[in-house]
mmCIF file of the C-alpha atoms, coordinates in Angstrom:
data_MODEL
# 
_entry.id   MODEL 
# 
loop_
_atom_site.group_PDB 
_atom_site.id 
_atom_site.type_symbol 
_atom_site.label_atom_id 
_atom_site.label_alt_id 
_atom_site.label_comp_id 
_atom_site.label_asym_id 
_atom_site.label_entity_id 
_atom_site.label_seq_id 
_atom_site.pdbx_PDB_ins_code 
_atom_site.Cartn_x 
_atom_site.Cartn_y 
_atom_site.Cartn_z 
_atom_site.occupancy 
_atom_site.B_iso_or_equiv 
_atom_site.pdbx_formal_charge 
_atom_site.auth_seq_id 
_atom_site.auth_comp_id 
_atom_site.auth_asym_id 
_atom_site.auth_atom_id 
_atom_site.pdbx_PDB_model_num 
ATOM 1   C CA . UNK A 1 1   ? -28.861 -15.478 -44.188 1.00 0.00 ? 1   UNK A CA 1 
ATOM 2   C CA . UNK A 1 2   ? -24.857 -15.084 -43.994 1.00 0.00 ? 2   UNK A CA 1 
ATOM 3   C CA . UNK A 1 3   ? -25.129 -11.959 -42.626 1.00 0.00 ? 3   UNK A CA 1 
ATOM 4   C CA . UNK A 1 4   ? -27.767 -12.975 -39.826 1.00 0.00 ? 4   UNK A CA 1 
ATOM 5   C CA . UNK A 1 5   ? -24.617 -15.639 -39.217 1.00 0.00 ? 5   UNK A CA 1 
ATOM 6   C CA . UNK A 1 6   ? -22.282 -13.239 -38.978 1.00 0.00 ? 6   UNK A CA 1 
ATOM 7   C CA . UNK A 1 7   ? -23.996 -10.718 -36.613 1.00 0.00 ? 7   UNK A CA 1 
ATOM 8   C CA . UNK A 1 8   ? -25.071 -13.910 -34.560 1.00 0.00 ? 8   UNK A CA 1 
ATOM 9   C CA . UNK A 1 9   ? -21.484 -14.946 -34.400 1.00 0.00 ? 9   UNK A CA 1 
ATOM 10  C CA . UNK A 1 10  ? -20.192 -11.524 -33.535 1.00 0.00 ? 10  UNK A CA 1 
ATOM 11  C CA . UNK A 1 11  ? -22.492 -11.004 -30.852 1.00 0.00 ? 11  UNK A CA 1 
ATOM 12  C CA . UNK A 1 12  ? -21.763 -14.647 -29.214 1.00 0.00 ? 12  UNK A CA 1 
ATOM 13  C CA . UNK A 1 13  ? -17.956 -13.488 -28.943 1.00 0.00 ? 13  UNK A CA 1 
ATOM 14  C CA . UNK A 1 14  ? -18.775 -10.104 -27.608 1.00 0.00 ? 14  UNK A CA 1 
ATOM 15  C CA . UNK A 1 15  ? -20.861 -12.402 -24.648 1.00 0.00 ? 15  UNK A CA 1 
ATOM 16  C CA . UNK A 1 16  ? -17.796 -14.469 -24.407 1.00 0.00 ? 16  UNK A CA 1 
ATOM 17  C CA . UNK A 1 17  ? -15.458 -11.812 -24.060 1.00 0.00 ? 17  UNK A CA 1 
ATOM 18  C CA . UNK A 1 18  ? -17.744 -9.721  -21.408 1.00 0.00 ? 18  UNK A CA 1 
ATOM 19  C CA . UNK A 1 19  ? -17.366 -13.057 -19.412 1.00 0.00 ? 19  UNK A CA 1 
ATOM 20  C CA . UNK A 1 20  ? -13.580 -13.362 -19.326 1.00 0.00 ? 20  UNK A CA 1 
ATOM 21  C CA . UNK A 1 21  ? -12.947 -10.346 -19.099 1.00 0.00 ? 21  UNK A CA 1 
ATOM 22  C CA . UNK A 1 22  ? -14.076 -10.016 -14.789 1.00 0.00 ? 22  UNK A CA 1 
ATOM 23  C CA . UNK A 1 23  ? -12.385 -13.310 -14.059 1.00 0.00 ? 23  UNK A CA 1 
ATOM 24  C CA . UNK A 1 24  ? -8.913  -11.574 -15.539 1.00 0.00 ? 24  UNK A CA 1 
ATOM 25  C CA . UNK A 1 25  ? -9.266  -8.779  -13.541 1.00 0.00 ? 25  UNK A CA 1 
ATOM 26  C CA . UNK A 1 26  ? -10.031 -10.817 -10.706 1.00 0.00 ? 26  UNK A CA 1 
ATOM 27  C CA . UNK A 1 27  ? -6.979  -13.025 -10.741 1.00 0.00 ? 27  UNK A CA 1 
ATOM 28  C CA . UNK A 1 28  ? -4.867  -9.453  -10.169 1.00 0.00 ? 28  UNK A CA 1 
ATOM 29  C CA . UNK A 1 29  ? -4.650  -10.308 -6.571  1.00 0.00 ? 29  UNK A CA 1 
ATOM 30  C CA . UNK A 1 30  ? -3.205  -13.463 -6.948  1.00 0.00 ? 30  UNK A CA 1 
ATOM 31  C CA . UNK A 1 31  ? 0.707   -14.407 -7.330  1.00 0.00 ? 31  UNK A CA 1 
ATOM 32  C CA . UNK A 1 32  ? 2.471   -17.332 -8.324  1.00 0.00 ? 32  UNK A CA 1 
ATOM 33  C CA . UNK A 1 33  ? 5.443   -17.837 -6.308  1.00 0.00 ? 33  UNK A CA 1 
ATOM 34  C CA . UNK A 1 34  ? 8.670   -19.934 -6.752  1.00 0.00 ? 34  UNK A CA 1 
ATOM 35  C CA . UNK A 1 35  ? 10.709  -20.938 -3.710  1.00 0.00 ? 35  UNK A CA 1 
ATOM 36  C CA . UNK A 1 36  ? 12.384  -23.514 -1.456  1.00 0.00 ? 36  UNK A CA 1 
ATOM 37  C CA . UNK A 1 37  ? 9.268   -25.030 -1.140  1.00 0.00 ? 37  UNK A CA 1 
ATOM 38  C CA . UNK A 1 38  ? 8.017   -25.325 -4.681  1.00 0.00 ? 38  UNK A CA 1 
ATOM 39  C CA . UNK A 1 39  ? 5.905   -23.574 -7.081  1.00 0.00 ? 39  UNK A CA 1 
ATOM 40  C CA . UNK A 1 40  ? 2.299   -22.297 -5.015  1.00 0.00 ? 40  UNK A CA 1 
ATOM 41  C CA . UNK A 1 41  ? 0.013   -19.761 -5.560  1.00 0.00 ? 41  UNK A CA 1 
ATOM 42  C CA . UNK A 1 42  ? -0.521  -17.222 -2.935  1.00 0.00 ? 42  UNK A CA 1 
ATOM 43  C CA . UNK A 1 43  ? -3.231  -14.769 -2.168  1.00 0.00 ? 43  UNK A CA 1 
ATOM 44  C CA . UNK A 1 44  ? -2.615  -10.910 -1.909  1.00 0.00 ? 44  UNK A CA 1 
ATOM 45  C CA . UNK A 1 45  ? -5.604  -10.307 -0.073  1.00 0.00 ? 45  UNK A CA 1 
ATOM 46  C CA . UNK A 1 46  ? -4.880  -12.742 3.012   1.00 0.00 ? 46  UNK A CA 1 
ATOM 47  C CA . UNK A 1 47  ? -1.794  -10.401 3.562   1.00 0.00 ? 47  UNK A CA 1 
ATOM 48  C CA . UNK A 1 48  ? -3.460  -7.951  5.072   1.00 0.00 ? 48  UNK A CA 1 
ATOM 49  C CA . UNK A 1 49  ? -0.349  -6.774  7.305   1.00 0.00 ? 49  UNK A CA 1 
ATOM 50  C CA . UNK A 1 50  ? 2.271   -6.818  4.154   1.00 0.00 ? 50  UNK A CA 1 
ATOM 51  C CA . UNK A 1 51  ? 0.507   -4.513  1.682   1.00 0.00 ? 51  UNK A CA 1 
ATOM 52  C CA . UNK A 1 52  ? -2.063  -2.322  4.072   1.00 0.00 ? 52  UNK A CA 1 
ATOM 53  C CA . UNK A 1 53  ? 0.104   -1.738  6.890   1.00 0.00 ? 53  UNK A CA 1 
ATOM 54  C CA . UNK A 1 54  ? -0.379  1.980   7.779   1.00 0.00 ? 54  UNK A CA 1 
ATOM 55  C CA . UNK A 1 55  ? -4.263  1.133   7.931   1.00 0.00 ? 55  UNK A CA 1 
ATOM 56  C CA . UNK A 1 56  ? -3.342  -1.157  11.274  1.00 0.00 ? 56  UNK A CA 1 
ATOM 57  C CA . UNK A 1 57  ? -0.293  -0.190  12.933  1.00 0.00 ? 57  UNK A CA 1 
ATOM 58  C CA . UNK A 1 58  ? -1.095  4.372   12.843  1.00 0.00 ? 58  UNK A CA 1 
ATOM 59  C CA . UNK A 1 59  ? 2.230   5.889   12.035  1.00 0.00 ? 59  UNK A CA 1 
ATOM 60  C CA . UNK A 1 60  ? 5.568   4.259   10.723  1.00 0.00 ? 60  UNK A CA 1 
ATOM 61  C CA . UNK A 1 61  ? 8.657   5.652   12.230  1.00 0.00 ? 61  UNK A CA 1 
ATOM 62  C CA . UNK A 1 62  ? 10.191  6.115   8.922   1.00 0.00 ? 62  UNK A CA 1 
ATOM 63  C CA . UNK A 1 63  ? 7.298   8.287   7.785   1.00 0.00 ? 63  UNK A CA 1 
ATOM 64  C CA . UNK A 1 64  ? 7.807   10.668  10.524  1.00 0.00 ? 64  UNK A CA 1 
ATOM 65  C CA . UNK A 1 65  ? 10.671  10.975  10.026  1.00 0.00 ? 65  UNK A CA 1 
ATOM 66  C CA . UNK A 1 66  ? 10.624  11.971  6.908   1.00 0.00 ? 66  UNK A CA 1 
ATOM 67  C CA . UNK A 1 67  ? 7.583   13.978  7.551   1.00 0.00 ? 67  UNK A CA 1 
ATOM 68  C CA . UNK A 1 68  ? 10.438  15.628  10.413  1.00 0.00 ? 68  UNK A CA 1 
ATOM 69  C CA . UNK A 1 69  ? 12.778  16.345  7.329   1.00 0.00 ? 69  UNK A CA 1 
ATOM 70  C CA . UNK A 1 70  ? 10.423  17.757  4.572   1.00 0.00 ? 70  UNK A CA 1 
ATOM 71  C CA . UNK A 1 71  ? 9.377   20.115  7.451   1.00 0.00 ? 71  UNK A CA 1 
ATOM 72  C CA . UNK A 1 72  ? 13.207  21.230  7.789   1.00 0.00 ? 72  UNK A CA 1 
ATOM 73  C CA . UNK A 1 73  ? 14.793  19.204  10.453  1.00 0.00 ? 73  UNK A CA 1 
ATOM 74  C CA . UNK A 1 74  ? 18.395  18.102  9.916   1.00 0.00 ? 74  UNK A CA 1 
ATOM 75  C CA . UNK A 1 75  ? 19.911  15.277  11.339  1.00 0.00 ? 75  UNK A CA 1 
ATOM 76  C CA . UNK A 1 76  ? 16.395  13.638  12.416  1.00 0.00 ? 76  UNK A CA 1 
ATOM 77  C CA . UNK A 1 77  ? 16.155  10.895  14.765  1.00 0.00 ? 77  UNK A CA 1 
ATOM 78  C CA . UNK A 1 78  ? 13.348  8.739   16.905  1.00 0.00 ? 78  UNK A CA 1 
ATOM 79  C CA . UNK A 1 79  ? 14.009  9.513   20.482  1.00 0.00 ? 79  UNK A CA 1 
ATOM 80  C CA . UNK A 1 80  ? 10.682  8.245   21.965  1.00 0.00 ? 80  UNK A CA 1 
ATOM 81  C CA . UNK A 1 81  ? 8.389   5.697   20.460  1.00 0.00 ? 81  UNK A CA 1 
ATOM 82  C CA . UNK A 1 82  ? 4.578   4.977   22.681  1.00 0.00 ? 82  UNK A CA 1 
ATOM 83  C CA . UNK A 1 83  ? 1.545   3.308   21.655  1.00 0.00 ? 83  UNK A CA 1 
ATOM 84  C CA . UNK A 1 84  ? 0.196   7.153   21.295  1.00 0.00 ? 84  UNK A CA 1 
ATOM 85  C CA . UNK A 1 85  ? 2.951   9.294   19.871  1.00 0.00 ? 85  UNK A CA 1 
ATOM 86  C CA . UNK A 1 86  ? 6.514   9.033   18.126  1.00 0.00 ? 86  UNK A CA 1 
ATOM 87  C CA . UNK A 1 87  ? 8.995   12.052  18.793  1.00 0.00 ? 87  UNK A CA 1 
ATOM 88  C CA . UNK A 1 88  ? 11.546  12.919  16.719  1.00 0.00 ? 88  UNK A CA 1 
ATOM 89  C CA . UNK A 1 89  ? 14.248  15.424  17.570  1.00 0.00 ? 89  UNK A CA 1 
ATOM 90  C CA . UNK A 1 90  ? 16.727  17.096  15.079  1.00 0.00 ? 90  UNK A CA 1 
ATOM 91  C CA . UNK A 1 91  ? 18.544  20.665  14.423  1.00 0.00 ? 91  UNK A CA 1 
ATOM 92  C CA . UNK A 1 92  ? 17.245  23.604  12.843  1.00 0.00 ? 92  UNK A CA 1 
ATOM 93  C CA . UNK A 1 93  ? 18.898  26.985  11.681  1.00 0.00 ? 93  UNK A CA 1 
ATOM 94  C CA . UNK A 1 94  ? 17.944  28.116  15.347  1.00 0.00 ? 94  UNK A CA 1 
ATOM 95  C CA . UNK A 1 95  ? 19.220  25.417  17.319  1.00 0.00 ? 95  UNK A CA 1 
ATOM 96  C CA . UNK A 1 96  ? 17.884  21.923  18.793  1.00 0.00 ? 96  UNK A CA 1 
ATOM 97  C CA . UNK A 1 97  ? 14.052  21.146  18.003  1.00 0.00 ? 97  UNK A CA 1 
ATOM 98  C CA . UNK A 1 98  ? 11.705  18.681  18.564  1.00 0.00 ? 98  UNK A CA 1 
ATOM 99  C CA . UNK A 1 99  ? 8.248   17.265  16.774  1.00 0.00 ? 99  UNK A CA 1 
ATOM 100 C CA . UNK A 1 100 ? 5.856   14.936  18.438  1.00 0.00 ? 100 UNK A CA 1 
ATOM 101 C CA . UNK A 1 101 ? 3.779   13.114  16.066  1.00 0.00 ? 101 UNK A CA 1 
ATOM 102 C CA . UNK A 1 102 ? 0.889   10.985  17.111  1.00 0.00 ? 102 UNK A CA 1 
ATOM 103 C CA . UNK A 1 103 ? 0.914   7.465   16.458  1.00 0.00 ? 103 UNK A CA 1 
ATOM 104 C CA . UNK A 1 104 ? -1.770  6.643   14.411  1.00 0.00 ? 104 UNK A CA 1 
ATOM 105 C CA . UNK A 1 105 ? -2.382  6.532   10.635  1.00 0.00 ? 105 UNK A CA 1 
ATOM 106 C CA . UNK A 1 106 ? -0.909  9.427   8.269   1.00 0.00 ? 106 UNK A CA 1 
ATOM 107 C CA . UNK A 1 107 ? 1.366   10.624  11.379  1.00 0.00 ? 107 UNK A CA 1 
ATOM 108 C CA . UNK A 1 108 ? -0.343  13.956  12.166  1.00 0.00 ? 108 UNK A CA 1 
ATOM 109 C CA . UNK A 1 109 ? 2.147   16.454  14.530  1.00 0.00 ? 109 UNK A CA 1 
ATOM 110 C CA . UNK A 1 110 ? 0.974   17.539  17.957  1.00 0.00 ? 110 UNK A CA 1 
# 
């Protein structure tokens, strides 16, 4: 009988346990944050701009540029920014050079 307690008892915390354990993971997206205003909770998720960026706005100019200096450019700058590409100009061993990347998500050259 005490072990048909026990096993019964073991098995109701495993339930409980396989319960609380989605609603922890869950609450991952949430933050508590302290400021002028008070103490509030605030939803990752509703952010969409802050923490997805790239998957709205195609290319940041920071990431072609450093795209511009892995790929050997010194001295890299933005010269041109459109809604379609971002060109960035810089020196090489050989002289002046350009890139022209296109402005939309992972910055792929032209």
């Amino acid at each position: 009988m005490q072990k048909t307690l026990q096993f019964v008892l073991v098995g109701l915390a495993a339930m409980s346990g396989l319960t609380i354990a989605p609603t922890i993971a869950a609450t991952q997206d949430m933050e508590l944050r302290i400021g002028p205003g008070g103490v509030g909770i605030y939803d990752r998720d509703r952010d969409f701009d802050r923490y997805d960026r790239r998957a709205r706005r195609g290319c940041d100019p920071d990431d072609a540029l450093d795209i511009a200096r892995s790929e050997g450019l010194r001295r890299a700058q933005i010269v041109r920014m459109s809604p379609r590409s971002i060109v960035v100009q810089g020196m090489t061993r050989r002289g002046p050079e350009r890139m022209v990347f296109a402005n939309r998500r992972g910055c792929p050259e032209i």
